[in-house]
SEVEX-260645 format. One record per atom (N, C-alpha, C, O): z, y, x; residue in one letter. Coordinates in steps of 0.2 Angstrom, whole numbers, plus 5000, padded with zeros to 4 digits. Layout:
<rs>
ZYXa ...
</rs>
This chain:
<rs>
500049945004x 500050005000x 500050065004x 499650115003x 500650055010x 500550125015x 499750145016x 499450195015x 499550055019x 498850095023x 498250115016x 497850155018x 498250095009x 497650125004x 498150185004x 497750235003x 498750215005x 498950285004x 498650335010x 498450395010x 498750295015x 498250345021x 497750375019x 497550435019x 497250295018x 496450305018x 496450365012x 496150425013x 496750345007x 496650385001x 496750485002x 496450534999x 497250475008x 497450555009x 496650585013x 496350645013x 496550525018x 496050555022x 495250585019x 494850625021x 495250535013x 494650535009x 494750595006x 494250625004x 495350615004x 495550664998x 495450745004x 495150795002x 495650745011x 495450775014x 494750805017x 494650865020x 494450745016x 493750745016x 493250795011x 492850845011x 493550765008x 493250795002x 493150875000x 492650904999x 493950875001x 494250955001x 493450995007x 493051035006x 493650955013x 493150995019x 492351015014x 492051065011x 492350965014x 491650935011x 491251025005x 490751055004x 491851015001x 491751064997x 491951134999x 491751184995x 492351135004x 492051205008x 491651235012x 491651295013x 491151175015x 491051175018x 490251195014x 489751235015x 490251165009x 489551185003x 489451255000x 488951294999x 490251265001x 490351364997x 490151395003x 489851445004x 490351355008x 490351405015x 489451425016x 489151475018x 489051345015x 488151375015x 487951385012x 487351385012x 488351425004x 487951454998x 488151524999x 487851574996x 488751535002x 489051605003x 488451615011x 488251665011x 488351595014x 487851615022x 487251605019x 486851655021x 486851575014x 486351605012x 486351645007x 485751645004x 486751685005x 486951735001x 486751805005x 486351855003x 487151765011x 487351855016x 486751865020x 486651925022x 486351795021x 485451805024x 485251875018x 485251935018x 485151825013x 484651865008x 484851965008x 484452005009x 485651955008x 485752015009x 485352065017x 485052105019x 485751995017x 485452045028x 484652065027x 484452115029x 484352045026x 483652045026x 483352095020x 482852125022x 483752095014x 483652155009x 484052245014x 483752305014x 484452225018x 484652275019x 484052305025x 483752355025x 483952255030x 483452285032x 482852305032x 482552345035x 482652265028x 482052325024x 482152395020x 481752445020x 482852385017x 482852465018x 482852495022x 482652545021x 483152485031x 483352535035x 482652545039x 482452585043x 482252465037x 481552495042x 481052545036x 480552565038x 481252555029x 480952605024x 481152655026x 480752705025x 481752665030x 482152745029x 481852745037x 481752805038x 481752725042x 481252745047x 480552765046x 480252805050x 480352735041x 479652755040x 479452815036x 478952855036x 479852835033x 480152905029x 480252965035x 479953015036x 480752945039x 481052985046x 480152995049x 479953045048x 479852945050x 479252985054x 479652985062x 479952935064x 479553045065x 479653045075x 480053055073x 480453035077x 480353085068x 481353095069x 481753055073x 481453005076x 482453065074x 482753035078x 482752965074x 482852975067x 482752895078x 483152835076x 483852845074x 484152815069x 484152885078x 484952825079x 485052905077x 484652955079x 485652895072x 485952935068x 486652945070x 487052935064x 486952955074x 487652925075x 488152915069x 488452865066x 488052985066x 488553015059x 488352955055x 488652915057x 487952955052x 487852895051x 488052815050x 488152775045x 488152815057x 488252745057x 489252745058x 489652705055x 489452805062x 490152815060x 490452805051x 490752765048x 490152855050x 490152835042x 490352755038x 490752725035x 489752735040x 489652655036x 490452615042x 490852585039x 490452615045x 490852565051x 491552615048x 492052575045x 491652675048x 492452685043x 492452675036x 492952655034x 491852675030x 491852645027x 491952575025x 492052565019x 491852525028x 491752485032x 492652445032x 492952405028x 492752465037x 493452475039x 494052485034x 494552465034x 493852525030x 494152555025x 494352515019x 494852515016x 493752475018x 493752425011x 493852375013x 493652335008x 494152335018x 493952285022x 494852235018x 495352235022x 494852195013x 495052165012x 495752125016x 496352115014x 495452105021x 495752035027x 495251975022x 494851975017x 495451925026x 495951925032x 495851925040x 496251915044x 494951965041x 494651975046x 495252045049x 495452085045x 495352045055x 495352115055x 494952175058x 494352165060x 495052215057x 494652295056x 493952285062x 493352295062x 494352255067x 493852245071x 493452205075x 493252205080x 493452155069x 493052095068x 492352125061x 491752115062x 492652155056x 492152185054x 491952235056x 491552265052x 491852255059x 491652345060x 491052325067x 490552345069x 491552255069x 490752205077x 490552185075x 490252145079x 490352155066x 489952135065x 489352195061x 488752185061x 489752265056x 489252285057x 488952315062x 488352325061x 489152325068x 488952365071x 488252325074x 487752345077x 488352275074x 487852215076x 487252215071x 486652205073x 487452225065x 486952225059x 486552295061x 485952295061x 486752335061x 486552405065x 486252395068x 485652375067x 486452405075x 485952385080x 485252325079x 484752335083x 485352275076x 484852255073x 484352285067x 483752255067x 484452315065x 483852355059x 483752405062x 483252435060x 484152445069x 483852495071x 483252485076x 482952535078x 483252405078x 482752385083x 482252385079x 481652375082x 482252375072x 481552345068x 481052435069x 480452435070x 481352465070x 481252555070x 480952575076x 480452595077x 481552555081x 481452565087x 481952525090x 482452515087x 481752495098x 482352485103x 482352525105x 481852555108x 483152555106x 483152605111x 483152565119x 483252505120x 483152625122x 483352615130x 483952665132x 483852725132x 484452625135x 485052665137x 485252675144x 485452625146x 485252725147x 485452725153x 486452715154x 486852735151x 486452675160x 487152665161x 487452665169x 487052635174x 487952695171x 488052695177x 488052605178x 488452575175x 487552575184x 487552495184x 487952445189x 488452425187x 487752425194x 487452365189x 487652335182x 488152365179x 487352265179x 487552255174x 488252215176x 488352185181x 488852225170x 489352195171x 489952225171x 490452205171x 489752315173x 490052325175x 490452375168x 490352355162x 490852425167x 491252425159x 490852475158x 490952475151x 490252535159x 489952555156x 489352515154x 488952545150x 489252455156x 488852425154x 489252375145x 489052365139x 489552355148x 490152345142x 490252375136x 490252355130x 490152465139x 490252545132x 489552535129x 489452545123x 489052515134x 488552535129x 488352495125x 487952505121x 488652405126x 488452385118x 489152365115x 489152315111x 489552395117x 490052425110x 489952485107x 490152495101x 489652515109x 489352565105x 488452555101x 488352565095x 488052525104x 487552525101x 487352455099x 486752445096x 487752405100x 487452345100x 487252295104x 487052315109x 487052225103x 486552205108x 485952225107x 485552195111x 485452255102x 484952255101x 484652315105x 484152345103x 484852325112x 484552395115x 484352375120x 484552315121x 484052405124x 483852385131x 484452435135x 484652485134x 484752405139x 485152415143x 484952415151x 484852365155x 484952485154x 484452515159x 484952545162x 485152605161x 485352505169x 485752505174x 485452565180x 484852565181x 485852615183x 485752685188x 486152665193x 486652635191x 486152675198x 486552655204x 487252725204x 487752725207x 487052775201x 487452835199x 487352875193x 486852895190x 488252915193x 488152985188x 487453005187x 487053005182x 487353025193x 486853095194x 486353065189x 486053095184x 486152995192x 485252945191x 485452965185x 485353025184x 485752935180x 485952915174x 485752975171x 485252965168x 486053035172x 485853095170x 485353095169x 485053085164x 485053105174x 484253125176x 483653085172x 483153105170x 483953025171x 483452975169x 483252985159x 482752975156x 484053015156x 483953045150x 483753105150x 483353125146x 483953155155x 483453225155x 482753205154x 482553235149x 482453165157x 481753165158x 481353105156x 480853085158x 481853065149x 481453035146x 481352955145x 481052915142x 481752975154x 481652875153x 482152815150x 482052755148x 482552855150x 482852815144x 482852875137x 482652935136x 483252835131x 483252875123x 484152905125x 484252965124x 484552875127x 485252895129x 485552875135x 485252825137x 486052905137x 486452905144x 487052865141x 487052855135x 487652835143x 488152825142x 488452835150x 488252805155x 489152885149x 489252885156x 490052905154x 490152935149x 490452885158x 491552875160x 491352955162x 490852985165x 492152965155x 492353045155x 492953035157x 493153065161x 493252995154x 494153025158x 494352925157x 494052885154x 494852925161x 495052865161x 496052865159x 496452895163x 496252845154x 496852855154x 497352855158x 497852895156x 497352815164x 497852815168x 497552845176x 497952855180x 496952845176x 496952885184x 496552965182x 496453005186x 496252965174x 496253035172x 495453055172x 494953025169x 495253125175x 494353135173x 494053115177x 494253115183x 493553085174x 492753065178x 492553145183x 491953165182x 492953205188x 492453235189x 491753285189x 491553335187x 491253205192x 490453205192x 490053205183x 489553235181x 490453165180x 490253185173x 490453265171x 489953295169x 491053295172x 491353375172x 490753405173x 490453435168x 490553395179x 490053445182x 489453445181x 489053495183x 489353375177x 488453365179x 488253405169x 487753435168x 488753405166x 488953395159x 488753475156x 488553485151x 488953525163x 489253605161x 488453625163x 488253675163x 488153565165x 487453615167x 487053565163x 486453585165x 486853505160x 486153485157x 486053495151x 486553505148x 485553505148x 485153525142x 485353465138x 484953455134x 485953405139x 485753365135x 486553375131x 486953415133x 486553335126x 487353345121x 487553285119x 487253235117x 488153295120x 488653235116x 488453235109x 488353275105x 488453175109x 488253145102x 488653085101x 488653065095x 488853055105x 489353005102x 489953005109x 489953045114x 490552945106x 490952935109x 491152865109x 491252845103x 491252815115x 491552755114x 492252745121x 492252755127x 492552715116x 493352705121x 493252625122x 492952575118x 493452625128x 493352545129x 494052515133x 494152525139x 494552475129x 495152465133x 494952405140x 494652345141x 495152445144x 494852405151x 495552335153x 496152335155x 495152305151x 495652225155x 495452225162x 494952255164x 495752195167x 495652215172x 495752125175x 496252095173x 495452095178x 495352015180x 495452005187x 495152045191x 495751965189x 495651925197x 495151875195x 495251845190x 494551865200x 494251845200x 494051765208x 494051765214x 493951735205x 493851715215x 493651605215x 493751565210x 493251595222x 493051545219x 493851505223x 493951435223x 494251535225x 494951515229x 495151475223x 494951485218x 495651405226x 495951365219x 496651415218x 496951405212x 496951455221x 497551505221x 497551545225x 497251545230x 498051605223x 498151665226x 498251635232x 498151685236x 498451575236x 498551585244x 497951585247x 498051585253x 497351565245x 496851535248x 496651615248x 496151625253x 496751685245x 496451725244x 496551785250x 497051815250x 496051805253x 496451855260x 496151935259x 496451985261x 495551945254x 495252015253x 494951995247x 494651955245x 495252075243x 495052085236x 494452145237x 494552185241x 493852135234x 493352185232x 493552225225x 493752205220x 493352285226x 493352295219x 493352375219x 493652405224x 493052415214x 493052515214x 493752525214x 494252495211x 493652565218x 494352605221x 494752605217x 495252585219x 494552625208x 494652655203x 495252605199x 495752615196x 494552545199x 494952475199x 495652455203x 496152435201x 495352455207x 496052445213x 496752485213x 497352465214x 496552555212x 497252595209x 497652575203x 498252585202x 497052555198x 497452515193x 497752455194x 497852425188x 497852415198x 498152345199x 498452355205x 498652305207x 498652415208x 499252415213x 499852365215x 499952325220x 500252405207x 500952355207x 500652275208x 500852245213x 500252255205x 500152195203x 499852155209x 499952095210x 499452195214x 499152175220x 499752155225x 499852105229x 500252215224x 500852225229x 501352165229x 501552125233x 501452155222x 501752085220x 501552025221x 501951985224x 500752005219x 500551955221x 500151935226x 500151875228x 499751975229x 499451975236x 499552035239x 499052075240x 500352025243x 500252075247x 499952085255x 499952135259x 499752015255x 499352015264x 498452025262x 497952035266x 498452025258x 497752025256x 497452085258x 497852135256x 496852105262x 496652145263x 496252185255x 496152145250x 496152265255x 495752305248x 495352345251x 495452385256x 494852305247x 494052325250x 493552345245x 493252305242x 493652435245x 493452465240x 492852475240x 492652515244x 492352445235x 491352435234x 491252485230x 491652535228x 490452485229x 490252545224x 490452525216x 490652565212x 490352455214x 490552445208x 490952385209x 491052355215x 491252365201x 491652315199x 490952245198x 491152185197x 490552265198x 490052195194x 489852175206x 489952125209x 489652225209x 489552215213x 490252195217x 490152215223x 491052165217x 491452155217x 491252085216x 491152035220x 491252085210x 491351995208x 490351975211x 490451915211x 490051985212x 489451965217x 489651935223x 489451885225x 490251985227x 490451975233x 490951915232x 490951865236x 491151915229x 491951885227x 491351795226x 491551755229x 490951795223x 490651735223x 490351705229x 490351645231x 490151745232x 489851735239x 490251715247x 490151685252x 490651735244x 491351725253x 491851695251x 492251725247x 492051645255x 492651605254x 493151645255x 493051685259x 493751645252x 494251675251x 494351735250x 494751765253x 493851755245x 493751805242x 493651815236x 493351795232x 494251875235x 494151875227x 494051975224x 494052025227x 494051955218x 493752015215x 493952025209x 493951985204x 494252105207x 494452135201x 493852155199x 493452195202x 493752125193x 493152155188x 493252115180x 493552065180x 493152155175x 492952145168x 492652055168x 492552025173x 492752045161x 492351955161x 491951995159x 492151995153x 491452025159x 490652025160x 490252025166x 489652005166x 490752055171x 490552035177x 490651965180x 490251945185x 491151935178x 491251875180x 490851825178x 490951765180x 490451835173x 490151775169x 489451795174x 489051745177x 489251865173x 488651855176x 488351835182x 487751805183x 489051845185x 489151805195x 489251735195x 489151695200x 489551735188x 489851645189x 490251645192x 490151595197x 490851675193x 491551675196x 492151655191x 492251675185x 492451615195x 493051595189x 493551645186x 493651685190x 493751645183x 494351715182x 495051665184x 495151605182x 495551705188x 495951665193x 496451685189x 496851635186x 496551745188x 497251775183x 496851825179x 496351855181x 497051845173x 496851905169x 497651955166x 498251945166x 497052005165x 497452045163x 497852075168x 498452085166x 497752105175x 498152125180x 498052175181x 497852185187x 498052235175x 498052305175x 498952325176x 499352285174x 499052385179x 499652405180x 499852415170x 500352395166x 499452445170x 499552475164x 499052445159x 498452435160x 499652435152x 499252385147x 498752425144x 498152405143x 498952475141x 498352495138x 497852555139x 497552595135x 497752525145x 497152565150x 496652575147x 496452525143x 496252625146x 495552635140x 495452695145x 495752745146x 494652665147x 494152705146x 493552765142x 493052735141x 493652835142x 492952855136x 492452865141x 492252875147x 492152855134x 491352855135x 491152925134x 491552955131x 490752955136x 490152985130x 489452965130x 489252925135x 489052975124x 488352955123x 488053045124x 488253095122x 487553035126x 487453095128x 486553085124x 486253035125x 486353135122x 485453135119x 485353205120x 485653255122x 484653195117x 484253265116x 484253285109x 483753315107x 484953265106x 484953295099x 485653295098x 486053255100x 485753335094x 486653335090x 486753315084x 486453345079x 487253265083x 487453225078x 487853275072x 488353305072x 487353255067x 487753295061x 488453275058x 488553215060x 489053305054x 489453295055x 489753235049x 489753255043x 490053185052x 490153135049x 490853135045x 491053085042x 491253195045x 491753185042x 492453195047x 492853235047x 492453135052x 492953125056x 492753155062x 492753115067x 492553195064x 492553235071x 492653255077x 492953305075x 492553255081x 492753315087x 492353335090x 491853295090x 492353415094x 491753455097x 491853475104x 491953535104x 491753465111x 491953475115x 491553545118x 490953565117x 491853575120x 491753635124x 491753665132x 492053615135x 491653705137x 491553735143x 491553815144x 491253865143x 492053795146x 492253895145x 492453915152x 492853885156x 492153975153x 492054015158x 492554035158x 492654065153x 493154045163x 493654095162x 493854155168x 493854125173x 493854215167x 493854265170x 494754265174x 495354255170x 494654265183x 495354255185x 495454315186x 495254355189x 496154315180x 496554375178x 497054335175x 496954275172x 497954375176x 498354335170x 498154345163x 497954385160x 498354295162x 498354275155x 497554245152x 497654205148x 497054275153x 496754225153x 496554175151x 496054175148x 496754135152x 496654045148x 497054055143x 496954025137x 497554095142x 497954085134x 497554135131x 497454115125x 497154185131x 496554215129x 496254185124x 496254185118x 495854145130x 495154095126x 495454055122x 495054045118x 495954025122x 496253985118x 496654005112x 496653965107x 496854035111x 497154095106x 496554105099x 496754135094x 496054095099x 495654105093x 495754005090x 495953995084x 495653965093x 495853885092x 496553875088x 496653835084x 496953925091x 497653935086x 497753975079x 498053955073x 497254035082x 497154075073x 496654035070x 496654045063x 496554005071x 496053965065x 496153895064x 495753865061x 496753885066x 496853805065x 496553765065x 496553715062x 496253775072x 495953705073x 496353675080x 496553705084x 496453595080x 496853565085x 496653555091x 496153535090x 496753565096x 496453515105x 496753475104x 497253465101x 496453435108x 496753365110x 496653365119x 496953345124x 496253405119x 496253385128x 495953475132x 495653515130x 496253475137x 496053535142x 495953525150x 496453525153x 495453515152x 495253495158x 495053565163x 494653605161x 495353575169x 495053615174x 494553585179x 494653535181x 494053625180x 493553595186x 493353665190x 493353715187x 493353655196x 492853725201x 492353725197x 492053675194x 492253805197x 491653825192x 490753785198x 490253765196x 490953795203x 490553785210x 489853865211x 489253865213x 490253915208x 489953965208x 490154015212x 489754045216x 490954015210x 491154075215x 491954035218x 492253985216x 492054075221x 492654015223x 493354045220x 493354095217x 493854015220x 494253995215x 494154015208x 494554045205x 493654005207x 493254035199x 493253945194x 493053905198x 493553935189x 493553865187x 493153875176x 492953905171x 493253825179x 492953795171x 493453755165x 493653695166x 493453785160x 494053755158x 493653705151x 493453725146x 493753635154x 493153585147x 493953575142x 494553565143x 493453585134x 494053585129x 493953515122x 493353525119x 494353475121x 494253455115x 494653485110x 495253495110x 494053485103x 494453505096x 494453455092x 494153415094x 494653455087x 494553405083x 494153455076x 494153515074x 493653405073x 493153455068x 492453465072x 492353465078x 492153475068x 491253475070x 491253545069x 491653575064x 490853575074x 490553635077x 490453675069x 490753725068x 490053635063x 489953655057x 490253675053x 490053695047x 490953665055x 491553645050x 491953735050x 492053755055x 491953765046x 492253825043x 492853845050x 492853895053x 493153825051x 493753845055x 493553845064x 493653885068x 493153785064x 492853775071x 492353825073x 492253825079x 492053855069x 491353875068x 491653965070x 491553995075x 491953975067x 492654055065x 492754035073x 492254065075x 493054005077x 493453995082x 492654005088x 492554055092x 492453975088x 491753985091x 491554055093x 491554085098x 491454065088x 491254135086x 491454185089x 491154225093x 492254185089x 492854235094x 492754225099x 492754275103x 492854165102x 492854145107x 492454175112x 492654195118x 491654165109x 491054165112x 491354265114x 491254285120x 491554305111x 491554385112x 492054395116x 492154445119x 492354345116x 492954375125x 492654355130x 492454395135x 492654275130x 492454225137x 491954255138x 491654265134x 491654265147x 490954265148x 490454225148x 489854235149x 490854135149x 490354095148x 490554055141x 491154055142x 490454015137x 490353965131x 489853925129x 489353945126x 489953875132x 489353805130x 489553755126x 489953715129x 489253745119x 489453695116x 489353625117x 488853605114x 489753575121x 489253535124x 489153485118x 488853435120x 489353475114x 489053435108x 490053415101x 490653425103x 489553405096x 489953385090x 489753325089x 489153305090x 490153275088x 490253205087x 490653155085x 491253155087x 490453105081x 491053065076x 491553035083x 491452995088x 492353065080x 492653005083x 492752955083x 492952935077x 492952905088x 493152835088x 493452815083x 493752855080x 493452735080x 493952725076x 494452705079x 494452675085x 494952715076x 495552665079x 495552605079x 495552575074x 495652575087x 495752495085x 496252465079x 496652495077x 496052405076x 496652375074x 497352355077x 497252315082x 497752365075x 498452355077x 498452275081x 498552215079x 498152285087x 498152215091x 497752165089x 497852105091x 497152205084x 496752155080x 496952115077x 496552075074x 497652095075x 497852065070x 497652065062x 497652125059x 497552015060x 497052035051x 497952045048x 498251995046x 498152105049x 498652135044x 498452165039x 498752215037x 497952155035x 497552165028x 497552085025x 497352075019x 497752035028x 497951965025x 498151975018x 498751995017x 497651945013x 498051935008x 498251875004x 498551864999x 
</rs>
């Protein structure tokens, strides 16, 4: 009797699979039918646009916090929002592939930002520098740049600061990328291990962690993290801080992960075009302000931001590289350039300061989910 009570539960379990498993291929070919009705309309509303821009950022921010917003569980937030954004990027390739430029090789986390931001359906077109990157959207050869503006824990990109205050090109979008930080190596353990490769940049974020666990190891700072773990594959008892996209591409084992000083190290992006994104609702506008050396001064230019209610989130100093100790003060606001308070603030601004450059308005990021946990579980 026990064993017909087994078979009986195992059959009875069977079963149950069996007919989820049928709701599950009548509910996927549901979501075909759908996917493919959708993108006949987004390849309609291309063919309507004509040479206009493909990629709308406003837009697709929109739909991904809509998105976000109705999202039931028990996916969390940022499980749906990577698969629209995948759906995106797919109907915008029916229109057009874009091409992106990114500081390279591949592997490395701007290569990472640009398809969290745009997807896999882009051509991704690696620059050995800032500068290239620039250059290569100034003049066409890519549709967009993505290029590191400040990094949480070791602070601003610089060469982005500088290259930013002088091209004709504008922010139009923004993506944040939380940087995991990996030991990499073909070593069976940390003792077989004598030299770490990896960007400087890398390397200061995993200090304590190097100090603690390798500390005879020699730090040998490369141009890139993707060009790290290359090296790291290559020479015996050598290993390499770099992201798992670099590690998969080299084919290097990941040794320890996660060996960031700091856990929730995040890098931003900007996306950079030859157009500015209309305002989606959830905004910020970044600005480059000239400021004349004299007291008081930066509380000047800043003082119209306060009368009008509009918020900063950030205030960066750079050498202006014009006159000497002449500086440039890069500002973020929250709100699009169009938005009545922002717009008021602009305006004043522009009549004190002797230089203002608006270097673009753009949806911001969503917020991760809380640890990605589906806390919308119902």
């Amino acid at each position: 009797m026990a064993d017909n009570g087994d078979s009986g539960s195992a059959e009875s379990g069977g079963d149950d699979i069996a007919r989820h498993r049928a709701a599950i291929d009548a509910l996927d070919d549901a979501i075909l039918a759908r996917l493919s009705e959708r993108a006949q309309h987004a390849h309609a509303i291309g063919m309507i646009k004509g040479t206009g821009a493909a990629y709308r950022p406003e837009r697709e921010a929109q739909v991904l916090a809509r998105m976000a917003a109705a999202n039931p569980g028990p996916l969390p937030d940022d499980a749906v929002t990577g698969v629209f954004r995948q759906i995106m990027s797919a109907c915008l390739a029916l229109e057009r592939r874009l091409a992106i430029g990114y500081l390279g090789p591949a592997g490395t986390f701007s290569h990472a930002a640009v398809h969290r931001h745009f997807g896999d359906f882009v051509d991704a077109m690696p620059y050995a520098s800032i500068d290239e990157v620039f250059r290569a959207a100034e003049s066409g050869q890519v549709d967009y740049a993505v290029v590191p503006v400040e990094n949480s824990t070791e602070g601003a990109v610089g060469r982005t600061l500088d290259l930013i205050a002088q091209t004709p090109l504008a922010i139009c979008g923004e993506a944040k990328l939380r940087v995991q930080q990996h030991l990499m190596t073909r070593a069976p353990a940390l003792a077989g291990i004598g030299r770490v490769y990896s960007h400087a940049q890398s390397l200061a974020q995993c200090t304590r962690w190097l100090a603690r666990n390798l500390p005879q190891a020699s730090r040998v700072p490369v141009a890139s993290n993707a060009e790290a773990a290359r090296l790291a594959g290559a020479e015996d008892g050598a290993a390499a801080i770099a992201g798992e996209n670099a590690a998969a591409i080299h084919a290097v084992p990941i040794l320890v992960r996660n060996i960031e000083d700091e856990p929730n190290n995040t890098t931003r992006f900007w996306v950079l075009g030859h157009h500015a994104a209309g305002a989606s609702g959830h905004d910020q506008t970044s600005v480059v302000i000239a400021c004349p050396n004299k007291p008081g001064a930066l509380v000047a230019v800043l003082e119209p931001f306060a009368r009008h209610g509009v918020s900063m989130s950030r205030v960066e100093s750079r050498p202006s590289r014009v006159e000497l100790w002449e500086y440039l003060f890069f500002v973020d606001v929250a709100g699009h350039s169009g938005d009545a308070p922002v717009a008021a603030a602009l305006a004043d601004l522009r009549a004190i300061a002797p230089h203002v450059k608006l270097l673009g308005s753009y949806p911001a990021p969503l917020a991760p989910s809380a640890a990605s946990t589906p806390s919308k579980a119902r």
